[in-house]
LOMARKOL-205339 format. One record per residue: x negated, y, z negated of N, C-alpha, C in turn; residue number from 1; residue in three letters. Coordinates in steps of 0.1 Angstrom, whole numbers, plus 5000, padded with zeros to 4 digits. Layout:
BEGIN
nc1: X; nc2: Y; nc3: Z; cac1: X; cac2: Y; cac3: Z; cc1: X; cc2: Y; cc3: Z; n: NUM; res: ALA
...
***
This chain:
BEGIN
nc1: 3554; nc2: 7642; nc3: 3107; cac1: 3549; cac2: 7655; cac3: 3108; cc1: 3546; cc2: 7660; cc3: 3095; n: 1; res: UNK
nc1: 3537; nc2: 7669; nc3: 3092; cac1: 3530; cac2: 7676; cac3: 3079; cc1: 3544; cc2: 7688; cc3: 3079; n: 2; res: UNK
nc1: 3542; nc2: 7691; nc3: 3068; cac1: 3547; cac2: 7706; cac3: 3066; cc1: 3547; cc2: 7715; cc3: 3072; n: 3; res: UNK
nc1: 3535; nc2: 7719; nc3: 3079; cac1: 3532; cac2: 7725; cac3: 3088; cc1: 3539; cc2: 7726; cc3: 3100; n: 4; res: UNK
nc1: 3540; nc2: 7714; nc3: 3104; cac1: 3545; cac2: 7714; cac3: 3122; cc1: 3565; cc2: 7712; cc3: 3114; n: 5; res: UNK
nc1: 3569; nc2: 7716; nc3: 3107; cac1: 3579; cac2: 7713; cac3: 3106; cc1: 3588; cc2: 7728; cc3: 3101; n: 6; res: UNK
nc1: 3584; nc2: 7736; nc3: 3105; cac1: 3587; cac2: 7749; cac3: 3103; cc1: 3597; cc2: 7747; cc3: 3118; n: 7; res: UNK
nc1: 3606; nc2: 7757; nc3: 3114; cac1: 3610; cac2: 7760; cac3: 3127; cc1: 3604; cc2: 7769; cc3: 3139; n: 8; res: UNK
nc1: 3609; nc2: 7763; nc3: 3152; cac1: 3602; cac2: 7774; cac3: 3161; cc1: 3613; cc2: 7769; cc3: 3173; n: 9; res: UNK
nc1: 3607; nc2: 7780; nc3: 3182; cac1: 3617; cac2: 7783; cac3: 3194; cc1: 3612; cc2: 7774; cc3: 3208; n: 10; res: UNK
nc1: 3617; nc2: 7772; nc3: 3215; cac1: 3615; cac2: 7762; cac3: 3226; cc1: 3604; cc2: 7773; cc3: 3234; n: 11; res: UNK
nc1: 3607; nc2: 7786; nc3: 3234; cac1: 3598; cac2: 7793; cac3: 3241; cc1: 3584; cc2: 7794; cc3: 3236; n: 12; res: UNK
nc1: 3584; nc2: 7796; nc3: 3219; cac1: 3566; cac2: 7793; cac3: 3213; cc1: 3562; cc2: 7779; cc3: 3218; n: 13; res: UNK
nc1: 3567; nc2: 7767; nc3: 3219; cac1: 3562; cac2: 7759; cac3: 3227; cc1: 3557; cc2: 7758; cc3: 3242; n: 14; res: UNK
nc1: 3562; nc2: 7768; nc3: 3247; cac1: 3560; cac2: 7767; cac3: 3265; cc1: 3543; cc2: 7773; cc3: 3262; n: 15; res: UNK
nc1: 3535; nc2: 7759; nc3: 3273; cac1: 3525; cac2: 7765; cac3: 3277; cc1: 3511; cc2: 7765; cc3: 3264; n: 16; res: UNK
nc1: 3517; nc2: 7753; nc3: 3255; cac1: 3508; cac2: 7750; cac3: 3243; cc1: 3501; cc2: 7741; cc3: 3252; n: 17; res: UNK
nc1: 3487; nc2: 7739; nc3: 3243; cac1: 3482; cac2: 7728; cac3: 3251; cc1: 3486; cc2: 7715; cc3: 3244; n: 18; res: UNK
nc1: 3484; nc2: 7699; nc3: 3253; cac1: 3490; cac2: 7692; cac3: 3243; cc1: 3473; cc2: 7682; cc3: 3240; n: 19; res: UNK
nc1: 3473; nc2: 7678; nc3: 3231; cac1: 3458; cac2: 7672; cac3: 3227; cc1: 3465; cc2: 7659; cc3: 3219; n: 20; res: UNK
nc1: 3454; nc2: 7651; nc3: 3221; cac1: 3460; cac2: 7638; cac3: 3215; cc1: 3455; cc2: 7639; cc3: 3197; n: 21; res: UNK
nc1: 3455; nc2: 7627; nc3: 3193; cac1: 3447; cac2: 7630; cac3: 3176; cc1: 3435; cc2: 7626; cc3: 3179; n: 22; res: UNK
nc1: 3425; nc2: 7624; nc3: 3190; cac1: 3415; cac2: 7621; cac3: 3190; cc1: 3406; cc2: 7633; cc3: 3193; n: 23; res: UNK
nc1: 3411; nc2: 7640; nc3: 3200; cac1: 3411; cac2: 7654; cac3: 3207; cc1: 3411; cc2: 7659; cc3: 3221; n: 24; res: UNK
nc1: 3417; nc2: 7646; nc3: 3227; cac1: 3417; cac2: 7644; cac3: 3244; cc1: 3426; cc2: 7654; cc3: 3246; n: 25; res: UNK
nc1: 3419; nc2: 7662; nc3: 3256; cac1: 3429; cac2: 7676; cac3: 3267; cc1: 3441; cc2: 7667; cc3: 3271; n: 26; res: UNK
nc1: 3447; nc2: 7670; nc3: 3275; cac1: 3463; cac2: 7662; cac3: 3279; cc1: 3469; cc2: 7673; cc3: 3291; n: 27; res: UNK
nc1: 3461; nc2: 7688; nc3: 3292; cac1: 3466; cac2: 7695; cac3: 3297; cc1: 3478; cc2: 7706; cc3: 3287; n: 28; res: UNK
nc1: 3487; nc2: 7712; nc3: 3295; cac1: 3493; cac2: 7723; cac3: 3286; cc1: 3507; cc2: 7718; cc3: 3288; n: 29; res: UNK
nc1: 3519; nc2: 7721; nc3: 3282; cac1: 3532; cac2: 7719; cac3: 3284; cc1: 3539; cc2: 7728; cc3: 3289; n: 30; res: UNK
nc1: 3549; nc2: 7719; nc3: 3301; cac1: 3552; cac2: 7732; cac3: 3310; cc1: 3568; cc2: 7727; cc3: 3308; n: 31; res: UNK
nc1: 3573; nc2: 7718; nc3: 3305; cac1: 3586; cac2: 7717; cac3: 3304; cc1: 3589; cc2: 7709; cc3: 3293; n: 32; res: UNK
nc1: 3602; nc2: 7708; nc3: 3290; cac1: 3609; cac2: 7696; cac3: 3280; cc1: 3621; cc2: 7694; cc3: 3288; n: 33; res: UNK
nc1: 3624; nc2: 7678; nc3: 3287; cac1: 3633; cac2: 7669; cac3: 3292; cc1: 3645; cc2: 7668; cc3: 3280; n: 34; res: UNK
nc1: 3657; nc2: 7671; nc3: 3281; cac1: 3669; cac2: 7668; cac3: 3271; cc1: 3681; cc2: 7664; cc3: 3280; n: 35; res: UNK
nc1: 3685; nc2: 7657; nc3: 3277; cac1: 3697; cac2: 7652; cac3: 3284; cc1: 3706; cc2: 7660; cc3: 3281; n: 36; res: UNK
nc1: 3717; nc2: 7664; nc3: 3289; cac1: 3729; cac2: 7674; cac3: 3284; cc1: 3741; cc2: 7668; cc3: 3295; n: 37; res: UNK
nc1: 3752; nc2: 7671; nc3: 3293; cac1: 3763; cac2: 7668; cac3: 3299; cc1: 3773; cc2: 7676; cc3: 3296; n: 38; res: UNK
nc1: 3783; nc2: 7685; nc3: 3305; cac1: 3792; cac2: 7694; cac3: 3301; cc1: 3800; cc2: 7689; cc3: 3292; n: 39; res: UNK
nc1: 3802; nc2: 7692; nc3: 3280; cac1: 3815; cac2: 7694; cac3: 3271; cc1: 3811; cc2: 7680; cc3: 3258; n: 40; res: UNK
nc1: 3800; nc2: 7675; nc3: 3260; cac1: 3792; cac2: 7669; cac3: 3257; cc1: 3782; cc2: 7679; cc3: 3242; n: 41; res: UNK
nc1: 3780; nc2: 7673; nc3: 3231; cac1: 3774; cac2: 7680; cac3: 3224; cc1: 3755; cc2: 7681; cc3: 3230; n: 42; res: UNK
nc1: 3748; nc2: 7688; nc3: 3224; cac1: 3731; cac2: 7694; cac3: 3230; cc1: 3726; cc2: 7678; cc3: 3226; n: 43; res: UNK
nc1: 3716; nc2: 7673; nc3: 3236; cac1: 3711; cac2: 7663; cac3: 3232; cc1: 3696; cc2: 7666; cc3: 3225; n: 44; res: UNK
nc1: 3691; nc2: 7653; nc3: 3223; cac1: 3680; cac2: 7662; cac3: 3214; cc1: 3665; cc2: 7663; cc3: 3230; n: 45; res: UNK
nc1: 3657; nc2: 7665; nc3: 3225; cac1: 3640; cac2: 7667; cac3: 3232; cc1: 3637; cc2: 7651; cc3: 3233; n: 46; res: UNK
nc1: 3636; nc2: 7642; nc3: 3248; cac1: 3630; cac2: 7635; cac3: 3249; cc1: 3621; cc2: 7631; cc3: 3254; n: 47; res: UNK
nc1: 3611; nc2: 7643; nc3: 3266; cac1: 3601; cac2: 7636; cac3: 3268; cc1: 3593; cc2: 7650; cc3: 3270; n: 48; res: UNK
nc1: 3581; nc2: 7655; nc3: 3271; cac1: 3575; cac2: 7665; cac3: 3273; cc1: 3563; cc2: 7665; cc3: 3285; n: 49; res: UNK
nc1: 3569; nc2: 7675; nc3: 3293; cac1: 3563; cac2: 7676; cac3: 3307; cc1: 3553; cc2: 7682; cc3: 3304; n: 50; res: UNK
nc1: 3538; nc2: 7680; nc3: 3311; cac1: 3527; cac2: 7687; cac3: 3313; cc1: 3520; cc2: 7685; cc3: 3322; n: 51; res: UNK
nc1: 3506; nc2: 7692; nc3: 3325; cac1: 3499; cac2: 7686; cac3: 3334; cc1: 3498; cc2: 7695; cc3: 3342; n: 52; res: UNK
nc1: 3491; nc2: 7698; nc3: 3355; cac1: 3488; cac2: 7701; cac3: 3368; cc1: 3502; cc2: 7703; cc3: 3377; n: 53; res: UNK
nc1: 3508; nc2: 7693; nc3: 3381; cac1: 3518; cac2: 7680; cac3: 3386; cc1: 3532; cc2: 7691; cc3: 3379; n: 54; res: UNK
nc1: 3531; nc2: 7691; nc3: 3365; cac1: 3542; cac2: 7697; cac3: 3360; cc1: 3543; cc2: 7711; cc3: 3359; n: 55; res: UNK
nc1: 3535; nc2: 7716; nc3: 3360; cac1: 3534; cac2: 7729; cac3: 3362; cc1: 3541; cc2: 7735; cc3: 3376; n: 56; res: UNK
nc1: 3536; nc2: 7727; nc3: 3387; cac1: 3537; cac2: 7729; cac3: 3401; cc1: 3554; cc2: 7724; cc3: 3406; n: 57; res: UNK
nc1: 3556; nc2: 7712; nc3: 3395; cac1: 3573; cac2: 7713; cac3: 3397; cc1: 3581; cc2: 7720; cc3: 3391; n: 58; res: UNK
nc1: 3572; nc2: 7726; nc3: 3381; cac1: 3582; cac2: 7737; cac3: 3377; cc1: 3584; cc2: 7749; cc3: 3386; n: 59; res: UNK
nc1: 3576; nc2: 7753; nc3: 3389; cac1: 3579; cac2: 7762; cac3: 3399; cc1: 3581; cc2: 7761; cc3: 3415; n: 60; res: UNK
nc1: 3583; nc2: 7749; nc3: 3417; cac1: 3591; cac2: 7747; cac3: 3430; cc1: 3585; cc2: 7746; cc3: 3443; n: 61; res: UNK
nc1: 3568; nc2: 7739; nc3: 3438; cac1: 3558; cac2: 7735; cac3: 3446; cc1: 3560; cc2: 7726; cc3: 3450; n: 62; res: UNK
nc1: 3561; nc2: 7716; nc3: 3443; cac1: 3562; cac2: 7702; cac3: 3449; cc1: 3569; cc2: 7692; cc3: 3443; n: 63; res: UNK
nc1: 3577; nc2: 7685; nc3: 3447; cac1: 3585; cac2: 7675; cac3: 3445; cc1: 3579; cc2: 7664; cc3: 3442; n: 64; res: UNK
nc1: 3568; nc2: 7661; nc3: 3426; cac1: 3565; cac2: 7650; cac3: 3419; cc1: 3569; cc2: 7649; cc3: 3407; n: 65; res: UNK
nc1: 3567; nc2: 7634; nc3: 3405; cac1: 3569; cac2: 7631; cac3: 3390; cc1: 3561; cc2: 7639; cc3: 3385; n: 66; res: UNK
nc1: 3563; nc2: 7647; nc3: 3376; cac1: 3550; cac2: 7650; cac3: 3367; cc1: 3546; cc2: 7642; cc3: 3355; n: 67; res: UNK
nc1: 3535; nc2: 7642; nc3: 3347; cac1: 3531; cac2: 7637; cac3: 3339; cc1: 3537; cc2: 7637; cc3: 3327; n: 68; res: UNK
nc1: 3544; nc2: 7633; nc3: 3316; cac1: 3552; cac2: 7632; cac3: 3308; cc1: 3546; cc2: 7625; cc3: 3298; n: 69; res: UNK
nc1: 3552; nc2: 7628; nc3: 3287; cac1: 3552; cac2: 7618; cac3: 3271; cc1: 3568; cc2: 7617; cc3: 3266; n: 70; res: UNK
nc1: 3566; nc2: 7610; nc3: 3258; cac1: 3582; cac2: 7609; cac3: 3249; cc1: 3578; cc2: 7617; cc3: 3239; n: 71; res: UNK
nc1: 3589; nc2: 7624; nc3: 3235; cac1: 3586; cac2: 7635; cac3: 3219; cc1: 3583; cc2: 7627; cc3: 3206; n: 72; res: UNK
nc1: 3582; nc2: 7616; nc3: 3210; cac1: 3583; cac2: 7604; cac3: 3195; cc1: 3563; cc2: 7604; cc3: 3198; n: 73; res: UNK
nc1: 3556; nc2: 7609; nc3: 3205; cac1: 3546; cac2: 7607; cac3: 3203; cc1: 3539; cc2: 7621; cc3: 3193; n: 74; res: UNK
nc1: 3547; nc2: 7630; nc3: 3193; cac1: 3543; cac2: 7644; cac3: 3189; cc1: 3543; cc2: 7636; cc3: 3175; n: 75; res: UNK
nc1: 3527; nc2: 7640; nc3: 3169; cac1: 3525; cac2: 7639; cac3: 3152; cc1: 3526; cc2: 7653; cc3: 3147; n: 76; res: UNK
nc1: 3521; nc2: 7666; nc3: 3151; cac1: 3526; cac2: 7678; cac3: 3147; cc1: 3522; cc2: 7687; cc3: 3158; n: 77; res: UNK
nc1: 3527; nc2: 7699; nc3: 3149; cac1: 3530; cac2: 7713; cac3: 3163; cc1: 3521; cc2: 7721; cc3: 3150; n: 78; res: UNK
nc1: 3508; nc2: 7725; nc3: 3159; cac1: 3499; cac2: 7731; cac3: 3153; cc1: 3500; cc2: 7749; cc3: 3160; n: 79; res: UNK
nc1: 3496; nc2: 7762; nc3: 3159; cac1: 3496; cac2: 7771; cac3: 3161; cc1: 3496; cc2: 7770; cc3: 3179; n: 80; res: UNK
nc1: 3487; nc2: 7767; nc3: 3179; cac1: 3479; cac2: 7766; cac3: 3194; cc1: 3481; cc2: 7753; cc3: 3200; n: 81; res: UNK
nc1: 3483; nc2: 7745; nc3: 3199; cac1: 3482; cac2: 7729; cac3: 3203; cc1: 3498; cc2: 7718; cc3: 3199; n: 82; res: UNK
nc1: 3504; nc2: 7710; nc3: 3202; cac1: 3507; cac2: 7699; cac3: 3198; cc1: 3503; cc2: 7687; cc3: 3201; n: 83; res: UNK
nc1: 3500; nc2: 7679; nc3: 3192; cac1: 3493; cac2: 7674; cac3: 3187; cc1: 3499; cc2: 7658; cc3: 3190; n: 84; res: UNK
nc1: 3490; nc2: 7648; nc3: 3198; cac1: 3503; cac2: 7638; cac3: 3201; cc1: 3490; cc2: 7623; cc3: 3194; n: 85; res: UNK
nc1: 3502; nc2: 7615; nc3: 3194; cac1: 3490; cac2: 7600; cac3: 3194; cc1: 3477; cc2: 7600; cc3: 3206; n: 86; res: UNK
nc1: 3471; nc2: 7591; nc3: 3199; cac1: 3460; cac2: 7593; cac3: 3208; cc1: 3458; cc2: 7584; cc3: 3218; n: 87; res: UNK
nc1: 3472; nc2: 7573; nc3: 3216; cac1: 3470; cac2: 7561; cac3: 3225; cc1: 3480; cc2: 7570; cc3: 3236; n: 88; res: UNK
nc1: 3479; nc2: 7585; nc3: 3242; cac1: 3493; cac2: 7589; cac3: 3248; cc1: 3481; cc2: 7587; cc3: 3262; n: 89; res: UNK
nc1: 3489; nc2: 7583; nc3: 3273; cac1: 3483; cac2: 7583; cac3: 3289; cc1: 3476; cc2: 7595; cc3: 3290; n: 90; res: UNK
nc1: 3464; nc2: 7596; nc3: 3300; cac1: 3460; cac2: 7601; cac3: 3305; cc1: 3468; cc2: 7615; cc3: 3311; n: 91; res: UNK
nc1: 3463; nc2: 7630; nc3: 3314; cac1: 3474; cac2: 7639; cac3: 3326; cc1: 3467; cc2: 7634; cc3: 3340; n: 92; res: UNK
nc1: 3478; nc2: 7632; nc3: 3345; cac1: 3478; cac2: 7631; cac3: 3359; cc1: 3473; cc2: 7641; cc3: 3367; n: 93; res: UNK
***
C-alpha cells in the first residue's frame, strides 16, 4: 500500500466504499468484513471482504447466501472513495 491508503481509518469509513479492481472493474460496494474472533481469545485481524448485491442482502437478513467475497491480501490501497483491489480479483456476483 502507498502512504496514502495507510493512514489510519475506522472500520465504519470503510462501510459501503466501492471496491474497484486496479484495472478499474466495478466489484460493487463493501458491505461487510470477515475477522475471526473467539471469546477470551485476542481480535483477529480482517480476512476477507464482503460485497456485492448478494452481500448486501445478507447483511440485512434477506437472504441466506454466500455472498461475494475477496481476501484483504488483495486490497493494494484504500483511496478516499474506493478500495482498490488486484485486478485479477473475481467477478461480483
Amino acid at each position: 500500500m502507498d502512504a496514502e491508503g495507510l493512514k489510519p481509518r475506522t472500520l465504519s469509513e470503510l462501510d459501503a466504499l466501492r471496491l474497484v479492481g486496479e484495472d478499474g472493474r466495478r466489484l460493487g460496494r463493501l458491505f461487510d468484513l470477515v475477522c475471526p474472533w473467539k471469546p477470551g481469545e485476542p481480535q483477529g485481524a480482517i480476512e476477507q471482504l464482503v460485497h456485492g448485491r448478494i452481500g448486501l442482502l445478507e447483511r440485512v437478513g434477506l437472504v441466506r447466501q454466500e455472498p461475494a467475497s475477496l481476501p484483504w491480501s488483495c486490497v493494494r490501497r484504500i483511496e478516499r472513495q474506493a478500495i482498490v483491489v488486484i485486478a485479477e480479483s473475481p467477478p461480483d456476483r
